[in-house]
KEPADO-627188 format. One line per 10 residues: number of its first residue (from 1); their letters; for each residue x, y, z of N, C-alpha, C, CB. Coordinates in steps of 0.2 Angstrom, whole numbers, plus 5000, padded with zeros to 4 digits. Atoms other than C-alpha are relative to their C-alpha. Glycine has a CB too. Layout:
// KEPADO-627188
NUM) A) X,Y,Z,X,Y,Z,X,Y,Z,X,Y,Z ~ ...
// end
This chain:
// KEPADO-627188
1) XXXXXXXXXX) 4999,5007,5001,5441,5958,5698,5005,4998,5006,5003,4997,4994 ~ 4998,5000,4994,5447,5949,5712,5006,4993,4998,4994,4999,5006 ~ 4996,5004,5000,5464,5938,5715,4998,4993,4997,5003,5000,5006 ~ 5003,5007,5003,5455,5922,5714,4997,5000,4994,4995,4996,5003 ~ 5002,5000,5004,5447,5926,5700,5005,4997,4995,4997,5004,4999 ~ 4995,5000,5004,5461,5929,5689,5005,4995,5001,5003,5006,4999 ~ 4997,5006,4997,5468,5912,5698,4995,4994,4995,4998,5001,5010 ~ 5005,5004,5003,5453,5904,5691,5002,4999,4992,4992,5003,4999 ~ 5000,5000,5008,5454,5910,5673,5008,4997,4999,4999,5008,4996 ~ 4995,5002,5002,5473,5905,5674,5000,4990,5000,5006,5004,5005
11) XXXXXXXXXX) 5001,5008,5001,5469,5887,5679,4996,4997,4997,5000,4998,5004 ~ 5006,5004,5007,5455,5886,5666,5006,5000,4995,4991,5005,4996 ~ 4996,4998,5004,5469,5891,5654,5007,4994,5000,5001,5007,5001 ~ 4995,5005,4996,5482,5880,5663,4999,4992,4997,4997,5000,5010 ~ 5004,5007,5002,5471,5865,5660,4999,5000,4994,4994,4998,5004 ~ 4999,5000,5008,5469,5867,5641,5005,4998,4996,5000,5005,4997 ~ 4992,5001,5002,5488,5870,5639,5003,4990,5002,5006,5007,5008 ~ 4997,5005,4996,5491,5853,5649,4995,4995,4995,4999,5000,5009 ~ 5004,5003,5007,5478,5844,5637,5003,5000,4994,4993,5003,4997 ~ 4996,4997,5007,5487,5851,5621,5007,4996,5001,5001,5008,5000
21) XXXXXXXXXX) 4992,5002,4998,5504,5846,5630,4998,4991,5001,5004,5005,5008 ~ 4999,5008,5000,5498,5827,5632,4996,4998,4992,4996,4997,5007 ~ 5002,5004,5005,5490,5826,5614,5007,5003,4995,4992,5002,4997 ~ 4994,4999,5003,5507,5835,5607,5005,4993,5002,5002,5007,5003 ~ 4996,5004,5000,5516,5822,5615,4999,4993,4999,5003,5000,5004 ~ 5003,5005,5006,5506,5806,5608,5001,5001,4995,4994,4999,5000 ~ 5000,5001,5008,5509,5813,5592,5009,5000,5000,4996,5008,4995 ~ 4995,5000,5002,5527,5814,5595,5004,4992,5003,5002,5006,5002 ~ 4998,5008,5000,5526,5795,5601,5002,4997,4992,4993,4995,5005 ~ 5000,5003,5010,5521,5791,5580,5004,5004,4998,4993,5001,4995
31) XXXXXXXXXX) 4993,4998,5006,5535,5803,5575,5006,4997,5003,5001,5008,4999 ~ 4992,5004,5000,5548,5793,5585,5000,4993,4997,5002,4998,5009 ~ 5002,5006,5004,5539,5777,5577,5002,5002,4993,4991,4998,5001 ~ 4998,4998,5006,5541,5785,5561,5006,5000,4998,4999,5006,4998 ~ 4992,4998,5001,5561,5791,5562,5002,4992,5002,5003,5007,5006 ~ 4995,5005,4998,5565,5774,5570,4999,4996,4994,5000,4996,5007 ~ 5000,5007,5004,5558,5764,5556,5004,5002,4994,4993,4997,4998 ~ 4996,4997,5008,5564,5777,5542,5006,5002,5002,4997,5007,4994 ~ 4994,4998,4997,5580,5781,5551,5001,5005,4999,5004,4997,4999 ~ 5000,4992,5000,5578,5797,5553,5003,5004,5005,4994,5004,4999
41) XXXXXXXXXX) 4996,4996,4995,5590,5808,5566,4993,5002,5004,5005,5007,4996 ~ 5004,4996,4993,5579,5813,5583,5000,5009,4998,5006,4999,5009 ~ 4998,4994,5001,5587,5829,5578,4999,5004,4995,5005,5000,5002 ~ 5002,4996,5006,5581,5841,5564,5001,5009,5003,4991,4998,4997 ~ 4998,4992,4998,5590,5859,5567,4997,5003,4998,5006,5003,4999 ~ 5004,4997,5003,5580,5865,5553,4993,5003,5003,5000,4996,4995 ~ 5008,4999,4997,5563,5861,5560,4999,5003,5007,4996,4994,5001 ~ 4999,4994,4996,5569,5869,5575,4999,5006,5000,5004,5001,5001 ~ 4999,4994,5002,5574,5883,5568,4994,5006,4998,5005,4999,4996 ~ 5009,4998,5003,5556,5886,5558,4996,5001,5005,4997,4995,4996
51) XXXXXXXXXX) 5005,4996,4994,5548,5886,5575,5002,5005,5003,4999,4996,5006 ~ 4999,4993,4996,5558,5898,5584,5000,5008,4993,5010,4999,5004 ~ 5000,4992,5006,5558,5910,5567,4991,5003,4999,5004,4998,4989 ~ 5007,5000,5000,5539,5906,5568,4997,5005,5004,4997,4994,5002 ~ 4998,4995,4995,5538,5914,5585,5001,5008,4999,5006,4997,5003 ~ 4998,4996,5001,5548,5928,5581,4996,5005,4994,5006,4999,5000 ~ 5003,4998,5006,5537,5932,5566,4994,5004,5005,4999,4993,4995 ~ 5007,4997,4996,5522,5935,5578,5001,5005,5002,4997,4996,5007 ~ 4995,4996,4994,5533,5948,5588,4997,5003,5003,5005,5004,4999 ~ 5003,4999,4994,5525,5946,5603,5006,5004,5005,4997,4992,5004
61) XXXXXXXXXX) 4998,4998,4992,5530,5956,5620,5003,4994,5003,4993,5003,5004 ~ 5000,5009,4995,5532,5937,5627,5005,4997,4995,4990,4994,5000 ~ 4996,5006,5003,5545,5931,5613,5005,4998,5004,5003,5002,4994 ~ 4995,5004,4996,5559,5929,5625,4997,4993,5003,5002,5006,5006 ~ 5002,5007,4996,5549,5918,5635,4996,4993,4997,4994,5003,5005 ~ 5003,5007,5007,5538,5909,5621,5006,4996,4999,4998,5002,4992 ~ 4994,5004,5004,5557,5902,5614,5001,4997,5004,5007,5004,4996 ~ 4998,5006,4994,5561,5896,5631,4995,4996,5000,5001,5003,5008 ~ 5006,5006,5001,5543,5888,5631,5002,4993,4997,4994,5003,4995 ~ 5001,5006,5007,5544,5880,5615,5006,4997,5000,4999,5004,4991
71) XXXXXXXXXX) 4992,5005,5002,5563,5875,5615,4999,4995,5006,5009,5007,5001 ~ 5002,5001,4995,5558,5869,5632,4997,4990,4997,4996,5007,5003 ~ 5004,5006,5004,5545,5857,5623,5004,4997,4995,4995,5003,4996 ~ 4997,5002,5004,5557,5853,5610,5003,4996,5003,5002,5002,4997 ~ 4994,5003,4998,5571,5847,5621,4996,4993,5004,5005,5006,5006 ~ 5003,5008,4997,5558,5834,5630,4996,4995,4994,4994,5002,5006 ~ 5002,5002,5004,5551,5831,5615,5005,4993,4997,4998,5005,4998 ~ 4995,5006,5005,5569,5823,5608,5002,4996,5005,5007,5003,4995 ~ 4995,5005,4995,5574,5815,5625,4993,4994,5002,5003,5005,5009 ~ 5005,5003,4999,5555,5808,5625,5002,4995,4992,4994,5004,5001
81) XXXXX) 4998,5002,5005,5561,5802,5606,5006,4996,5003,5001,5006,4994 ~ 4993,5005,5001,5579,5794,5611,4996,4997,5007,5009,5004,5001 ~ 5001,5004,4996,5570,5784,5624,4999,4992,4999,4994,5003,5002 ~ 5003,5005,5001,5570,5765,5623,4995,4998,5003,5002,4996,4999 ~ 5004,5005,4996,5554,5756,5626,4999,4993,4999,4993,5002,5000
// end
């Protein structure tokens, strides 16, 4: 198999992730709508926590880097949460 190839299959894969990552964050527009009306903290340590033990549960070769991923996602996720519009 050749360089481009496995260039290809990354940027078919690439572009899935990036679909997923813009319907993950529409859903986390209605959960900032949610928490601001019930007044609910941005911040949930717990539900954090449940994702990174989620992760670790799988125990991928790749967990180091998944937790960066995901936490990664999180941290924009709550700065996209304390945003006013």
């Amino acid at each position: 198999m050749s360089l481009d190839s496995y260039r290809e299959k990354i940027d078919y894969i690439d572009d899935q992730i990036l679909d997923l990552l813009i319907k993950r964050f529409d859903i986390v527009q209605e959960v900032k709508a949610y928490k601001k009306t019930n007044h609910i903290d941005v911040l949930d340590s717990n539900r954090e926590q449940a994702i990174i033990n989620k992760i670790k549960n799988r125990e991928s070769v790749y967990e180091d880097e998944l937790i960066e991923i995901v936490t990664c996602m999180m941290n924009e996720s709550k700065k996209n949460q304390r945003k006013d519009d």
